[in-house]
N, C-alpha and C positions, 0 to 999 in steps of 0.2 A: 443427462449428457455430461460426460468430464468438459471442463472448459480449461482446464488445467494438470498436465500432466506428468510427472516428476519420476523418473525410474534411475538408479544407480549412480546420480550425480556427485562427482567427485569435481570440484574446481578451488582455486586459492590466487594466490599472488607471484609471479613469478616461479621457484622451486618450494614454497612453503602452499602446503595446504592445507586449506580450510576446512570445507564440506567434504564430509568423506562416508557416500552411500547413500545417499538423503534419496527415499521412494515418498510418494503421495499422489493423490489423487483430489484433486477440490472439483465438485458440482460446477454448472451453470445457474448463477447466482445467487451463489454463497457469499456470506463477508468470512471470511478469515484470519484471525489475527493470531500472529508469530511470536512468541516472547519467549522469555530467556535472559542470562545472565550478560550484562558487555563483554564482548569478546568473543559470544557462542556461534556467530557464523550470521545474524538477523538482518545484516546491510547485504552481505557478501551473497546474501541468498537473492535477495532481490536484486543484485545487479544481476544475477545468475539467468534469472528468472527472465530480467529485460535485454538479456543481450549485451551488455555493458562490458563484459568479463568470458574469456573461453570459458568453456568447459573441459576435462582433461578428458575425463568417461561420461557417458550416461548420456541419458535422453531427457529432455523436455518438449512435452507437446504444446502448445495452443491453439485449443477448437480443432484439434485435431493435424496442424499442421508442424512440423518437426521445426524446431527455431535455426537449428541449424542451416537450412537449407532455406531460409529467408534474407531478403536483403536488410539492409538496414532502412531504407522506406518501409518496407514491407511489416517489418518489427513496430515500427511506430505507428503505423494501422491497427495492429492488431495488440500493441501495448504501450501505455502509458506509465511512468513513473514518476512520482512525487519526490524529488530528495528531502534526507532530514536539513540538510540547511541550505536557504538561497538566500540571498542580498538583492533587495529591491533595487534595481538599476534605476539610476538617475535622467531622469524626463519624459519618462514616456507613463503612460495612463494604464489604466485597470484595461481598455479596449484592448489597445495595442500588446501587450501582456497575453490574452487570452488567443487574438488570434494567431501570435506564435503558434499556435495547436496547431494550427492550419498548415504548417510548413511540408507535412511529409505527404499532401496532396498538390502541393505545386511542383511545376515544372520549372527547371533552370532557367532563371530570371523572370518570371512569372510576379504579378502582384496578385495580390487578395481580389478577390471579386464580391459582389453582394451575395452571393451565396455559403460564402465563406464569413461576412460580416452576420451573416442573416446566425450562422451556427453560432458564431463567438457570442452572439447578444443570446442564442437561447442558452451557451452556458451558462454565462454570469447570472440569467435567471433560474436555471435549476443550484444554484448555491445562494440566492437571493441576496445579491451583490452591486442591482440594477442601478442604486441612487449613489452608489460610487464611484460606476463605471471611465464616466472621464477625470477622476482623480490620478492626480499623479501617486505612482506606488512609495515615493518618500514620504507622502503623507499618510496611510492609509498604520492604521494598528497592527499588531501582531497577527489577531485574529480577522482583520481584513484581507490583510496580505495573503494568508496561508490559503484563505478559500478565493482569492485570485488565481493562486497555484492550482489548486482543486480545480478552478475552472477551464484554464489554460489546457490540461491533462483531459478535461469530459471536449473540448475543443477536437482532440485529435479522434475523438467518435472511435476512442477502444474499447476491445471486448473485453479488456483485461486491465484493472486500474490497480498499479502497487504502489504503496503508499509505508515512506520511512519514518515512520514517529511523526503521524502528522498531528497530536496534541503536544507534543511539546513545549514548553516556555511558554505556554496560554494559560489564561486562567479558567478556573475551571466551569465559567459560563461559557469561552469561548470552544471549550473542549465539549460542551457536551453541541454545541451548536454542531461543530465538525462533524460529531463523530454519527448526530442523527443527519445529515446530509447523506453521508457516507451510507446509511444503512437506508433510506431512498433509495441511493444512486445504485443499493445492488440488484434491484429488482429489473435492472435495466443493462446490466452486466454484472461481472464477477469482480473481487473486490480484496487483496490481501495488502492487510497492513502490519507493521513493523509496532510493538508498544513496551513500554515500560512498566505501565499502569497494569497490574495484572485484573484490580476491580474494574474498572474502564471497558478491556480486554471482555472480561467474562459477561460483560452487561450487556454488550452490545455487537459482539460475534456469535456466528450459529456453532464454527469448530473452532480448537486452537491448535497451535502447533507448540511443542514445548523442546524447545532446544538447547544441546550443554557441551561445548568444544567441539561445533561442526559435525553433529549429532538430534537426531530427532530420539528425545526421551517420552515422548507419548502424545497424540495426536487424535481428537475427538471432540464431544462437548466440552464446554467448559467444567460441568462438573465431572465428567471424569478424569479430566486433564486435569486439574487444579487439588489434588490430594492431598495431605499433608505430605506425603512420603515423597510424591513426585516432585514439591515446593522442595523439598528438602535435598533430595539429588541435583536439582537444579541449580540451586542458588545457598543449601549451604545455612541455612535459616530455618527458624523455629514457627510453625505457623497453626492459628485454626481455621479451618475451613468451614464456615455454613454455605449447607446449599440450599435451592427454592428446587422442589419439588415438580413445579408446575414448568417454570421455565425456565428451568437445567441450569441459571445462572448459578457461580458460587463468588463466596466475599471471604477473600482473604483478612486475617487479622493476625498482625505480627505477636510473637509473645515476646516476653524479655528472657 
């Protein structure tokens, strides 16, 4: 089943544009991760994706339903997004946090109900976040914080989680904590995120997307994606590639 559907998307900022033709297609619970040079379109696609931004042409589906012709409730049902950067707001707790997700099931001027707490407590426990729960988010780590956000986002029960550089500025125990949550949580929905990390990227996606000025330059496993040639078109850099055989990952190594 496509869970995600992408045909002739052209969108940007004003008169300048961005993405220009972008097609694809991602299964029903895939993880997929996007990467590319800064500046190649990686943010721009996923607000694309979320609703966030028109579109000028083209079509995107989710599960089958045309984005365009959804409300904005409706969009946050069926998608969630991660930004690459938030600021923990001052007094409120990891609870209060998560069941923001809850927002695009209530009604104008509606509170939370126990069925809405009941969800928020099962996100914090599919990122296993339970014993921080009433922390305040000024106190909580980098890598606490981020899988609040993570949880916030499984809150609103989408089929569709996009996710902007969510290892970034972690270290890299908190990174791989994220990024196996992540590949859990796809087995239960669909799954695309935004990376820098191209080894990260290749270890822990089933496809990639390789993108260069608002352009998709090749799109597949990780090791067919990850070439020397295609590193090279990309980003302009000298690279070797080993792959595993078994499972398709490959591991970039810069040369000088």
């Amino acid at each position: 089943m496509t869970a995600l559907g992408v045909s002739g998307l052209v969108c940007g900022y004003g008169e300048k544009t961005i993405l220009q033709g972008i097609s694809f297609e991602i299964k029903l619970g895939e993880f997929v991760g996007i990467v590319g040079a800064n500046g190649c379109g990686k943010t721009t696609l996923l607000r694309a994706l979320s609703g966030i931004i028109k579109i000028k042409s083209g079509e995107i589906s989710v599960y089958g339903k045309n984005l365009k012709e959804l409300s904005r409730r409706d969009i946050a049902r069926e998608v969630a997004l991660v930004p690459q950067l938030m600021e923990p707001v001052e007094g409120i707790t990891v609870l209060d946090l998560v069941l923001l997700g809850r927002t695009p099931y209530l009604e104008r001027f509606d509170f939370v109900n126990q069925d809405d707490v009941d969800i928020a407590k099962w996100a914090i426990g599919e990122v296993g976040i339970e014993e921080i729960a009433d922390k305040k988010l000024s106190e909580l780590s980098g890598g606490e914080f981020q899988r609040a956000v993570i949880a916030r986002a499984l809150a609103q029960e989408p089929h569709l989680m996009l996710l902007d550089e969510p290892i970034s500025h972690l270290d890299i125990r908190y990174q791989m904590k994220i990024l196996k949550i992540l590949r859990k949580l796809r087995y239960q929905r669909t799954i695309v995120s935004t990376f820098h990390d191209l080894n990260m990227a290749s270890r822990f996606c089933q496809r990639l997307i390789l993108m260069k000025k608002g352009e998709i330059v090749a799109f597949g496993r990780p090791d067919e994606v990850l070439t020397k040639e295609n590193i090279w078109k990309a980003y302009r850099v000298k690279a070797e590639v080993r792959k595993n055989p078994k499972t398709k990952h490959a591991r970039m190594v810069l040369l000088p």
